[in-house]
N, C-alpha and C positions, 0 to 999 in steps of 0.2 A: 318341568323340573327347573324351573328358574332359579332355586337354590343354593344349586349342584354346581360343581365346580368343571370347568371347562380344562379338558384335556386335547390339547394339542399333539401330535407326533408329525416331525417334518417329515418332505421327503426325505428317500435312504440316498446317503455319499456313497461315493465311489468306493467306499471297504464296506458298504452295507448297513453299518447303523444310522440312527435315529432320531436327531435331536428330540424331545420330550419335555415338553411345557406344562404348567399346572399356572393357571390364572396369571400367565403372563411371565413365571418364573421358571427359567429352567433347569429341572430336576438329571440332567445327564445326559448320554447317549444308550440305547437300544440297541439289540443286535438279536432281538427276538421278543414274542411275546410274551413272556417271562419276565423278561425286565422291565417292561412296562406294567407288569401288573407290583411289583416289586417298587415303583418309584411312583405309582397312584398309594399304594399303603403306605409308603412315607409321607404323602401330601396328607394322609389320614382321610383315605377313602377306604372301603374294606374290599379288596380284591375280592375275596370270597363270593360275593354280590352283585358283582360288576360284569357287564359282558364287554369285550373289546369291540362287539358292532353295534353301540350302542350309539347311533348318532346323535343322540342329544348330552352326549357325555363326552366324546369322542368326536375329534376334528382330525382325519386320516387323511394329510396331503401327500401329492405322489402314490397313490395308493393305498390300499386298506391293512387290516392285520396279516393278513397273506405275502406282504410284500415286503422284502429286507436286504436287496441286493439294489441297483438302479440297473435301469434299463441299458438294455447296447444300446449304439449310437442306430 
């Protein structure tokens, strides 16, 4: 899918959200998977279509969809 637009989510801060990048631009913070599918439809991707473990779409640092807190020390 070389076409497709490259979706970033950092890892989660210390309150748990998510910085979330779209081709290098950043679309907000996350604080669950919801809003990330919410700020891929803004970039005009169609949520509807999209899976969050889709690693050729999806670049999950710190952790995958699962993850939205950061780790204890």
């Amino acid at each position: 899918m070389a076409d497709q637009r490259r979706v970033v989510v950092q890892p989660p801060s210390p309150n748990g959200g998510r910085r979330v990048r779209v081709d290098g631009e950043t679309l907000g913070v996350a604080h669950g998977p919801e809003d990330v599918k919410e700020f891929v439809r803004r970039a005009g991707l169609a949520p509807d279509t999209i899976r969050l473990d889709d690693a050729e779409l999806f670049e999950w640092q710190g952790g995958g969809p699962g993850v939205w807190a950061e780790s204890p020390p």
